[in-house]
RORO-498925 format. One record per residue (C-alpha): residue in one letter; x, y, z. Coordinates in steps of 0.001 Angstrom, whole numbers, padded with zeros to 6 digits, always signed. Layout:
N
AXYZ ...
//
This chain:
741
X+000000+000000+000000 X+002686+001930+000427 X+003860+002067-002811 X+000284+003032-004158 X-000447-001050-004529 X-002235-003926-003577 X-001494-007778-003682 X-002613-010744-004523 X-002072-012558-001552 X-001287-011264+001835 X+001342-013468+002530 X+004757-012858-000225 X+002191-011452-003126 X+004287-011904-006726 X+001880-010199-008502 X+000171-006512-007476 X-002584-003720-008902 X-002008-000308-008365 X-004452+001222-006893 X-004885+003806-010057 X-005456+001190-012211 X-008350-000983-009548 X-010005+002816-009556 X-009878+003152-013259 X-011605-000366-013738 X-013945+000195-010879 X-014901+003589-012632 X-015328+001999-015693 X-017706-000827-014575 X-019678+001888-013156 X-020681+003322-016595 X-020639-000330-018923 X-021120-003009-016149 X-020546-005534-018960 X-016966-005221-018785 X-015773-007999-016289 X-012858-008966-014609 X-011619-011154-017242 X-012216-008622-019784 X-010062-005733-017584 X-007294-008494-016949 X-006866-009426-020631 X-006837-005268-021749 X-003908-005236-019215 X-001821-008503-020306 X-002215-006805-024065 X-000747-003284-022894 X+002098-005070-020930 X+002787-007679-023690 X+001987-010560-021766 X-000173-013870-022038 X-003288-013995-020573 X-004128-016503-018106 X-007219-017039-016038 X-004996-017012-013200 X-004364-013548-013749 X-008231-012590-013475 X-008113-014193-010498 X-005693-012361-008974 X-007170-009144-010093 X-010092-009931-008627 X-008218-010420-005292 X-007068-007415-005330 X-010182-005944-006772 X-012072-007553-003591 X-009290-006060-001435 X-009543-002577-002714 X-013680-002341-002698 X-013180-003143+000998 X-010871-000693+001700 X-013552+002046+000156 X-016157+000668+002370 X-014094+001191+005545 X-013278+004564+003980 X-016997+005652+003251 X-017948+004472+006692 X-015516+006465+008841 X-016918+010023+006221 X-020603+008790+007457 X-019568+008387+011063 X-017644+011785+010339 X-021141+013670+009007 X-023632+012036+011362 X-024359+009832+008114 X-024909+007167+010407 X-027971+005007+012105 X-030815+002141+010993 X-031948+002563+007607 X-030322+005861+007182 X-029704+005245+003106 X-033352+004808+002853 X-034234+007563+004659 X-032015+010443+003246 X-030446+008932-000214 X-033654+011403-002091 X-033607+014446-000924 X-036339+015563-002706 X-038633+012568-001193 X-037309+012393+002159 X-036020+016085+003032 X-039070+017706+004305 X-039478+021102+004599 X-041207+023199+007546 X-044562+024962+006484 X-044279+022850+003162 X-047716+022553+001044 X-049204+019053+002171 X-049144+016360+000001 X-052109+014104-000018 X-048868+011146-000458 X-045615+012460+000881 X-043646+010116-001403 X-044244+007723-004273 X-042327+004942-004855 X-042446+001706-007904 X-042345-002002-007155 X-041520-005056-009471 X-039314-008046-009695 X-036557-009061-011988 X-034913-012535-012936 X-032593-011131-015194 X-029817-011260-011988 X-029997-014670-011813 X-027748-017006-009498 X-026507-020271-010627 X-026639-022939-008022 X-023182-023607-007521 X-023882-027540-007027 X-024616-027797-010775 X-021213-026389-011499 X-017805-027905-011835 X-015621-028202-009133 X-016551-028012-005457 X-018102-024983-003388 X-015988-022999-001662 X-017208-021709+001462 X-017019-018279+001728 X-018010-016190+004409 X-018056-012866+003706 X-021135-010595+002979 X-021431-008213+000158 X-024945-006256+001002 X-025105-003370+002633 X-028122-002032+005067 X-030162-001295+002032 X-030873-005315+001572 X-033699-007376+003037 X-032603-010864+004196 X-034195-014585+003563 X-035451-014601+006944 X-037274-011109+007099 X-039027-012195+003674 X-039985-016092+004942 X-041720-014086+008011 X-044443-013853+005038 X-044467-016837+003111 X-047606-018159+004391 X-049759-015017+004501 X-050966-016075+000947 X-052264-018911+002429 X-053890-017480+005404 X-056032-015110+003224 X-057434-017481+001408 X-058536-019011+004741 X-060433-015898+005369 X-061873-015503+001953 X-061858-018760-000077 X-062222-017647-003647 X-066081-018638-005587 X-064364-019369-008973 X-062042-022297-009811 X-058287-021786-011609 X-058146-021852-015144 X-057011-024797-017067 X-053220-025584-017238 X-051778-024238-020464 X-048175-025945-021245 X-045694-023775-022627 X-042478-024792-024018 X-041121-021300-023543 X-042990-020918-020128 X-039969-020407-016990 X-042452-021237-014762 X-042624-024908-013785 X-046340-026695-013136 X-046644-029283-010902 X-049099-032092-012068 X-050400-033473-008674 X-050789-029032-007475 X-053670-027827-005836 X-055922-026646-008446 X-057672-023902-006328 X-055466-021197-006372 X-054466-018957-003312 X-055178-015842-004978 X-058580-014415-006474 X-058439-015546-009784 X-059244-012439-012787 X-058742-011437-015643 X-055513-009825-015442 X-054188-013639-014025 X-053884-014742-017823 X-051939-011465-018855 X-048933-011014-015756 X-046910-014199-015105 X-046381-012543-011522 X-050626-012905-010458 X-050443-016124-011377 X-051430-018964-008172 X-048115-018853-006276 X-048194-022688-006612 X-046828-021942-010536 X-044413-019673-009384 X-041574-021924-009455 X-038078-021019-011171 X-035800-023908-013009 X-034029-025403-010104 X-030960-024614-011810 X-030702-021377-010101 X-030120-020842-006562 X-031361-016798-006730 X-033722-016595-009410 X-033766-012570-009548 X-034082-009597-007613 X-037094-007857-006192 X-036815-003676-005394 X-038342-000835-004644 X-037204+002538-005569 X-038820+006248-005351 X-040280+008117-008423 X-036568+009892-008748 X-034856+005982-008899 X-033682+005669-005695 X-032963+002503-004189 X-035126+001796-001044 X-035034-001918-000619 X-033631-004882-002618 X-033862-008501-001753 X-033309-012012-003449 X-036140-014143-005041 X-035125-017485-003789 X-035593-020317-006069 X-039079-019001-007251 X-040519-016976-009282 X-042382-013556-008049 X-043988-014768-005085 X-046555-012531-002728 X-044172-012946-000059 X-041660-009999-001948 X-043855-007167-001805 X-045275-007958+001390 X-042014-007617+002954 X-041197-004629+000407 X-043866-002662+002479 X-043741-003872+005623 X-040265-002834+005673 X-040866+000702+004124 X-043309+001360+006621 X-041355+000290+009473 X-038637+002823+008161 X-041054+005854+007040 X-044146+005480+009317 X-046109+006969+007168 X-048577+007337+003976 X-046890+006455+000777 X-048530+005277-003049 X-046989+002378-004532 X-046848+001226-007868 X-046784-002176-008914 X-048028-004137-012386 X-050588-006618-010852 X-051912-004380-007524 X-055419-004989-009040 X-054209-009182-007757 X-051649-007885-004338 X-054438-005290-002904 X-056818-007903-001702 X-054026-010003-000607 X-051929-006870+001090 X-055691-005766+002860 X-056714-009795+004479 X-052756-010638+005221 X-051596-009039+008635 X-050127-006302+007218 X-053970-005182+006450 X-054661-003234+009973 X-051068-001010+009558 X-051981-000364+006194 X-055376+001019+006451 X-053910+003441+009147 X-051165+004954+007208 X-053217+004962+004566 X-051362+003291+002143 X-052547+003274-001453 X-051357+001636-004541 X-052124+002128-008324 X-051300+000064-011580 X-048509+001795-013247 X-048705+003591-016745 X-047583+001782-019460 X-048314-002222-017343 X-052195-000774-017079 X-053095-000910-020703 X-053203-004187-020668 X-055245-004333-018023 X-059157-004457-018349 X-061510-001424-018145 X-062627-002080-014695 X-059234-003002-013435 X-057966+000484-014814 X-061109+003017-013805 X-060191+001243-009639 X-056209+000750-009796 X-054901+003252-012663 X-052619+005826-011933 X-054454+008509-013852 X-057263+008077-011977 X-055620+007825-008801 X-056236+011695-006158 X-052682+013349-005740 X-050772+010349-008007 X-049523+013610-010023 X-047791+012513-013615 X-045709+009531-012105 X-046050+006950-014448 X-044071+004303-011889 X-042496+002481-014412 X-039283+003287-012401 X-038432+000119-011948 X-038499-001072-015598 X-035616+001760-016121 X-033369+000462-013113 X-033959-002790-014106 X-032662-001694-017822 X-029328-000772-016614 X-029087-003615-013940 X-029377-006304-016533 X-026092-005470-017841 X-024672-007276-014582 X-026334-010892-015552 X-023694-012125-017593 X-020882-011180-014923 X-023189-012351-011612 X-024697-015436-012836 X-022070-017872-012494 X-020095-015934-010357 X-019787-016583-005961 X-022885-015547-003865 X-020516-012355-002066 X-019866-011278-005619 X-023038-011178-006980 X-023803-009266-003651 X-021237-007264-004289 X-021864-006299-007997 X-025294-005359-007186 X-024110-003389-004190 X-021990-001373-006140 X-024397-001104-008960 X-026899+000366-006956 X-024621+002863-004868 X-023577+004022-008279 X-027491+004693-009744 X-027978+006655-006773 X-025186+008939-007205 X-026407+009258-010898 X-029924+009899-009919 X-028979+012627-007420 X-026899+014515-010283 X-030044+014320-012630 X-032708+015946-009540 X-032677+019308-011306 X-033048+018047-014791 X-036102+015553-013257 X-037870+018127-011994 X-036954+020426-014825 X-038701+018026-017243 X-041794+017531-015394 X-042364+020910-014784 X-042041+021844-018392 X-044394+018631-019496 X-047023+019630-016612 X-047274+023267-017912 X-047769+022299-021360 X-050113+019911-020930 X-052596+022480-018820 X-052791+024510-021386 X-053400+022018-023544 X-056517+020418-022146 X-057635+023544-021050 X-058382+024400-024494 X-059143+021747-025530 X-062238+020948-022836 X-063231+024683-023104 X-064783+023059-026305 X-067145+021245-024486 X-070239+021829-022191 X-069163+019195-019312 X-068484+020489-015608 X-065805+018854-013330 X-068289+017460-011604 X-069725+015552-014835 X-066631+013674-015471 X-066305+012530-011716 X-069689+011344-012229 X-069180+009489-015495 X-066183+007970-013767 X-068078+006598-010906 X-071063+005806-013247 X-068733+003625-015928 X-066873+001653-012754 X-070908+000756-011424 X-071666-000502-014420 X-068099-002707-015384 X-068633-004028-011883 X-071937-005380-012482 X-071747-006330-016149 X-070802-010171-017073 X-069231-012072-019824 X-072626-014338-021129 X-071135-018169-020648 X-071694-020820-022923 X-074477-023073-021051 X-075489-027056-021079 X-078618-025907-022843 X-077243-024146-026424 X-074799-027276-025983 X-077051-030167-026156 X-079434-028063-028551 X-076425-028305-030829 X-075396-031755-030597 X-079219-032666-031178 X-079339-030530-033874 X-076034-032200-035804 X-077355-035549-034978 X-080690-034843-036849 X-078909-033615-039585 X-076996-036408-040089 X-079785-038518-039720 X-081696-036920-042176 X-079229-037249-044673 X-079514-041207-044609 X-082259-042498-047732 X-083694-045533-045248 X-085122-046243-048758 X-082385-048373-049858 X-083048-049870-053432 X-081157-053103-053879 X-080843-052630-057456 X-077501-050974-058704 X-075948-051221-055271 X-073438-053765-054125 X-073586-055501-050781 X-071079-053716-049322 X-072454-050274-050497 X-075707-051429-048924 X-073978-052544-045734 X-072283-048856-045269 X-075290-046998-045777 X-077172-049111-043328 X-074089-048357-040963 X-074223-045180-041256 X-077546-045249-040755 X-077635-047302-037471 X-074633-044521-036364 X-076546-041496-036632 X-079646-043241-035559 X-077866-044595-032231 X-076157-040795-031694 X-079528-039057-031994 X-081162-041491-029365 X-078374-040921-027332 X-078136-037024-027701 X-082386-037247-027666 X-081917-038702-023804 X-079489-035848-023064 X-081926-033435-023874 X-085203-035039-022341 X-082533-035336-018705 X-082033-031814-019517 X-085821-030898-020119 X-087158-032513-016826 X-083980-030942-014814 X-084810-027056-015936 X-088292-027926-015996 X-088939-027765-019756 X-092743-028829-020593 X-092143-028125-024283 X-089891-028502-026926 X-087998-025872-028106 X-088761-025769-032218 X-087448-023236-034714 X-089352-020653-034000 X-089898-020966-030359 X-089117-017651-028475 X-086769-019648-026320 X-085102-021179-029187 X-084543-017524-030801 X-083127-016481-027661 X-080774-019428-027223 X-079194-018549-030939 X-079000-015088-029786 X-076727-016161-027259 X-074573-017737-029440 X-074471-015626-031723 X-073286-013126-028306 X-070573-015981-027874 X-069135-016148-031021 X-068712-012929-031462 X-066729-012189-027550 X-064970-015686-028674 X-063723-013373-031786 X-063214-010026-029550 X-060925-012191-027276 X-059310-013132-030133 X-058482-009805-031270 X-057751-008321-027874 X-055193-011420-027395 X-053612-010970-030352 X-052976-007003-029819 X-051363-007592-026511 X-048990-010168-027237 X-047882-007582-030666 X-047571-004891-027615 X-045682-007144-025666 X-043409-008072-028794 X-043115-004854-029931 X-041544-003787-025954 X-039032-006996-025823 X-037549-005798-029520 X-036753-003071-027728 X-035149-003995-025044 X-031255-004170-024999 X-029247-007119-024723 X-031294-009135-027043 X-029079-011631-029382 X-029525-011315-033162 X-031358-015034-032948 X-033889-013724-030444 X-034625-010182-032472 X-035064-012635-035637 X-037721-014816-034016 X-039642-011843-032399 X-039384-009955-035811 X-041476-012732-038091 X-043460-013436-034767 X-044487-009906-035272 X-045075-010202-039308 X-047313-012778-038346 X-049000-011351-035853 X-050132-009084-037755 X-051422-011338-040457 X-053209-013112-037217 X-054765-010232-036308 X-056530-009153-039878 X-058040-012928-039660 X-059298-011825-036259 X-060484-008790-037574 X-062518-010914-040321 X-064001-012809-037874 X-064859-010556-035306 X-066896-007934-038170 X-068532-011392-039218 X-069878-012562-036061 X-070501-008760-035316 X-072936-008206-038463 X-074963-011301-037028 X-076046-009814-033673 X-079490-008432-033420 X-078165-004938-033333 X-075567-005149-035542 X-071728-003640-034293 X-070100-001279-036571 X-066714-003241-037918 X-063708-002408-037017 X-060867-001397-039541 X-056871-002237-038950 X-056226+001276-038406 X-058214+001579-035744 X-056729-001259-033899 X-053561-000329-034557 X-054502+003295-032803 X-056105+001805-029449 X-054245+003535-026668 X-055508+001442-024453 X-056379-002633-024508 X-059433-001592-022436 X-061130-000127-025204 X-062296-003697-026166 X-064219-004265-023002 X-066786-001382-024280 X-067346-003799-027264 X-068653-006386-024792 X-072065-005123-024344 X-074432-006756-027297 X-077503-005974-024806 X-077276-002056-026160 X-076950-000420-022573 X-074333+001516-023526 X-076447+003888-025955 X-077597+005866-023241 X-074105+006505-021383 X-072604+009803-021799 X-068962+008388-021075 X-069461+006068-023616 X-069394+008215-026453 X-065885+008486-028094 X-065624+012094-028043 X-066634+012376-024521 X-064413+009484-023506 X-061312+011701-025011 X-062766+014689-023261 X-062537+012304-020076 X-059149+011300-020451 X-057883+015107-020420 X-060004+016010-017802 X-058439+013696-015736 X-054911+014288-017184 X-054793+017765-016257 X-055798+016946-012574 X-052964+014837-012044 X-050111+017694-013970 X-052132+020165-011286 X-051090+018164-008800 X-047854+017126-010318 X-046685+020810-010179 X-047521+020868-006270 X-045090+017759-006101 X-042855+020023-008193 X-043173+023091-006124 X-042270+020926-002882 X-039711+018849-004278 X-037605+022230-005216 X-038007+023223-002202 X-036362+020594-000358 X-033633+020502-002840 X-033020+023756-002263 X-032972+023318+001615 X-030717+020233+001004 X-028145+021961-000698 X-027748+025138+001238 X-027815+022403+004772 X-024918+020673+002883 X-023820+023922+002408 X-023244+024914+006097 X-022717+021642+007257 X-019342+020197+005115 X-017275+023031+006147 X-017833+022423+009227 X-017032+018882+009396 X-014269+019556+006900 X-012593+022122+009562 X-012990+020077+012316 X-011346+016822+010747 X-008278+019228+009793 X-007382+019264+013140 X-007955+015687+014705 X-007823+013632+010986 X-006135+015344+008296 X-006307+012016+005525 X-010234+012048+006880 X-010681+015495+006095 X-009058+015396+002625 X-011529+012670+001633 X-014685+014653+002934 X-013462+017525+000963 X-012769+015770-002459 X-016967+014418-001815 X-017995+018462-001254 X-016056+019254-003931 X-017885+016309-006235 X-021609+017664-004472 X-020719+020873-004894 X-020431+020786-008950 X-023190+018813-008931 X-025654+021338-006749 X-024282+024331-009036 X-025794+022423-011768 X-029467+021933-009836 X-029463+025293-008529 X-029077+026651-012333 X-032396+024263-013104 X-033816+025591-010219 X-033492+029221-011741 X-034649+028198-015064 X-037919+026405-013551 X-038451+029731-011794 X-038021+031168-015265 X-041362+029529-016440 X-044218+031630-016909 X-046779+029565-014556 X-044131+028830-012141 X-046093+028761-008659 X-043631+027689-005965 X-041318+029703-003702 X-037897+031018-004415 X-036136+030470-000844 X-035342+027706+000781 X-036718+026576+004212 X-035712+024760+007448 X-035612+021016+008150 X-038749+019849+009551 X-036754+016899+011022 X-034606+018975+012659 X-033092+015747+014904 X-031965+014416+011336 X-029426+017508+011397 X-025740+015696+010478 X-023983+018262+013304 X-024067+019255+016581 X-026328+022363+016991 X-023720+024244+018423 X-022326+024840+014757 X-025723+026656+013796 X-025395+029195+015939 X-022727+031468+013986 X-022535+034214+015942 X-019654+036054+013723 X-022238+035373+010477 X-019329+032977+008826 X-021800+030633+007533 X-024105+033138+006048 X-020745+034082+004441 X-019973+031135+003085 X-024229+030815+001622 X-023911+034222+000437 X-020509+032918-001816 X-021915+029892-002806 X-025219+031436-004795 X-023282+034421-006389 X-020836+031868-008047 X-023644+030639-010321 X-023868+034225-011698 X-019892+034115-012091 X-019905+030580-013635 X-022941+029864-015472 X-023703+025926-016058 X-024478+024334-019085 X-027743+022446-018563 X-027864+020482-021959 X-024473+018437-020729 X-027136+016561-017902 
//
């Protein structure tokens, strides 16, 4: 260490890193966390002319290990140094702009929103299916921001206790086999699920019966489940143990957030319309209904949910959710996956370890983008008020008409039902197809011109249909003296019309299914080709999956305007382009309703529906510039506290820890750049014509959370107001370039 390097062994070392070049790599990583030890130690036997071996990688990685340690030790002395110290104090203070409350702050309806979801991309390999044998190793690479196996197994049977208290009416659906399904079915499992079986079950892997959730025993860690604030902050991370997205993940999720914040909070998460009822009859249920806790389906996941699921878990529809879309998570997990290569076959520490680092990284990137966050939203919220506002002065509808319609459209989805294919217009048909091939027998055989054995098939077939229509006949006379049916239904009995009305109903829903399957899995398709990381064979297949998806869904189409034409009041057919314009998959449940009780719903009507969805848009950007206006607020109060506080420490550590106080100052000096940077968004959000917040910061409302003694706020000699004063007029001396964030 002395010499600015670090060994491979402790004992006699023959090989050693300087510590430049285990920063370099380590800075790197941070920015393309594909680039793995192996890759780093063959760059550095080409520079230095020498042959690789994979004994050299493992040496690096020594010394790689040795050095990460080293920073940990480092970063927890600066912590003790601020006051950065204490249970859960990451959580509670990594976003300012969540966490940093401000006195005599406009109240929030939710004081912070946060995004959950689950990942398998960081898969572990079980380390019994690999070469070689196990080494023990007993070191632990998570920090305080993990939750461990045995705080998550403290809820693996609350599934199972609320379906004690509220057994489900309706049975599982059938099995469907896969071959590209990860989930594993059991053939001998229980077949009545332990979750409320709907209609968003068949569209999210993760609402499936927790009895399916099970991951290819392969891997030892099948993924990772988080939680992280609208800004992408980490707030809790823990393993998914040989399964697949189990109830028992998000359970823990909040219980732990609520032990740490103790108060309300929205989450978002892509099957809450299936975790609610399980979150409200588990015993986190009591806790939860006195914080208040509230959850909402996030943007993009709830179109492809159904109508009703959206107008009771949506996000647009959801009092003070402002703009957050919380598809957070679906952006943290797209730079995460970059580790899975490096972590899945590595050791349990250094998967730890990689995510660890991963994370603590995001979070300093997320910090330096606050201003530019907030920035963006503010900009987005504006426009879009003015927008709508012109837009629905073009119409005659009051606020209070659209609440209304809302509450009027989620009455009626609640009470409306999918018409089911009954034993009756079943055994009508099989009667019917029996007769008709009855019929088509001539009983008249002539003998003349026909050979035996053409006389002995038509008798067969005879006896055949002859035997079937018996048969089918006692089906329907069981079926008669069951429902009580004194006569037989003819052709043009009313209850016979009726019957082939409903079936005519089910053929055409069997179509709209079709159609509204079809679109999602293109959706789906369309995301995944997206997606980075994706091999050239994978991008092939999902590209002709897609050109015939398309050709799937114009057959749909053909079949759906058939069946549609045959109803008693006839549906108007639908073209490709509309389809392909459907913001939202629930648009198909309006197409449902063949009984015509739609006709006389105001929020039914296209253009009204429209005028509906701005409506409700520009409540949630007025409340999103509220967030706004608090949020700037408490960045503001952040920075000049950090402000005030650094020097402090930084003098005081000059005198008892000089190497201590060095480090703390190369931080400011990193946080400092950074906050000249948010206060320069700050100014240009103030810039805004519409801007409604303040243009001062405030005082901590938390004023125990303070990271000094008191005693240094006094400043009686006014040095700190100094050294505020200083700090604000530099932005007018050194203007920053916003575009370069």
């Amino acid at each position: 260490m002395t010499h600015g390097c670090i060994g491979s062994s402790p004992l006699q070392p023959t090989v050693a890193i300087t510590i430049r070049t285990l920063e370099a790599y380590r800075q790197t990583h941070r920015v393309c966390p594909r680039l793995s030890i192996h890759a780093e130690a063959k760059k550095l036997c080409h520079l230095h002319g020498v042959r690789y071996g994979w004994y050299l990688a493992e040496q690096f990685r020594v010394a790689y290990d040795v050095y990460l340690e080293l920073l940990r030790r480092v970063s927890l002395r600066v912590s003790q140094a601020l006051g950065h110290t204490g249970p859960n104090w990451r959580a509670r203070n990594s976003c300012p702009c969540c966490h940093y409350k401000v006195q005599d702050e406009p109240k929030l309806r939710f004081p912070f929103e946060i995004a959950l979801d689950g990942n398998n991309s960081a898969k572990f390999v079980d380390p019994a299916l690999r070469g070689g044998r196990e080494r023990q190793d007993p070191r632990n690479g998570r920090s305080d921001i993990w939750i461990d196996e045995e705080y998550v197994d403290r809820f693996k049977d609350e599934v199972k206790n609320a379906r004690r208290s509220h057994r489900p009416n309706t049975s599982a659906p059938a099995d469907i086999v896969d071959p590209d399904d990860p989930w594993i079915y059991c053939e001998n499992e229980d077949q009545d699920s332990n979750e409320p079986v709907n209609v968003c079950v068949d569209r999210w892997h993760n609402a499936a019966p927790e009895a399916r959730k099970r991951m290819f025993s392969v891997f030892r860690k099948s993924g990772i489940f988080v939680a992280v604030c609208r800004h992408g902050f980490l707030l809790s991370i823990c393993d998914m143990v040989r399964s697949g997205e189990l109830m028992k993940y998000p359970l823990a999720t909040i219980n732990k957030l609520m032990d740490i914040f103790a108060e309300r909070f929205l989450y978002g998460y892509d099957i809450k319309c299936a975790f609610h009822s399980i979150l409200q009859r588990s015993s986190l249920g009591p806790a939860v209904q006195d914080l208040g806790i509230e959850g909402v389906v996030p943007g993009f996941h709830g179109h492809a949910h159904n109508r009703l699921c959206q107008v009771q878990h949506h996000s647009k529809f959801m009092l003070g959710a402002g703009k957050e879309d919380f598809e957070t998570c679906e952006r943290t997990f797209s730079e995460s996956n970059a580790l899975a290569p490096e972590i899945r076959n590595s050791t349990e520490f250094h998967r730890h370890q990689a995510l660890d680092e991963h994370f603590c990284f995001a979070d300093q990137d997320k910090y330096a983008a606050l201003g530019t966050f907030i920035f963006r939203n503010y900009v987005q919220a504006l426009e879009c008020i003015q927008a709508h506002d012109e837009f629905l002065r073009l119409f005659d509808l009051a606020p209070e008409d659209f609440e209304s319609d809302l509450n009027d459209e989620r009455d009626y989805l609640q009470k409306a039902g999918r018409w089911r294919l009954g034993d009756s217009v079943e055994v009508e048909s099989q009667w019917e197809t029996a007769q008709h091939e009855f019929n088509q027998l001539d009983l008249r055989v002539i003998p003349d011109g026909f050979t035996n054995k053409d006389i002995a098939n038509i008798r067969r077939r005879c006896t055949t249909a002859q035997n079937k229509m018996e048969l089918k006949g006692q089906v329907v006379d069981d079926f008669e003296i069951r429902m009580g049916i004194e006569e037989r239904w003819m052709t043009t009995h009313p209850e016979r019309v009726r019957a082939q009305s409903r079936i005519a109903n089910v053929q055409y829903h069997k179509a709209l299914n079709d159609v509204e399957r079809l679109v999602v899995m293109r959706l789906l398709e369309l995301t995944k080709l997206q997606m980075s990381g994706l091999g050239y064979k994978l991008r092939t297949q999902i590209a002709k999956a897609l050109k015939t998806r398309a050709t799937a869904i114009r057959n749909a189409l053909n079949r759906y305007n058939k069946y549609a034409a045959q109803l008693e009041s006839p549906r108007p057919p639908i073209t490709w382009e509309q389809v392909v314009e459907f913001s939202q998959l629930a648009e198909f449940d309006l197409l449902r309703d063949t009984d015509n009780q739609l006709q006389d719903k105001r929020w039914a009507i296209p253009r009204n529906r429209q005028a509906s969805a701005k409506y409700f848009d520009l409540q949630r950007c007025k409340e999103e510039i509220v967030r706004c206006n608090v949020e700037i607020i408490r960045l503001r109060t952040k920075i000049q506290d950090d402000t005030l506080n650094f020097p402090v420490v930084i003098a005081q550590l000059r005198l008892s820890d000089p190497p201590l106080a060095g480090e703390v100052q190369r931080r400011w000096d990193h946080i400092c750049s950074v906050n000249y940077f948010h206060l320069s968004r700050i100014a240009q959000i103030e810039a805004l014509p519409g801007y409604s917040g303040g243009r001062a910061a405030g005082t901590r409302a938390d004023i125990n959370e303070r990271n000094v003694d008191d005693d240094a706020y006094d400043d009686p000699d006014g040095e700190q107001q100094t050294l505020m004063e200083d700090f604000f007029e530099q932005l007018h001396d050194g203007p920053v370039d916003t575009d370069e964030v």
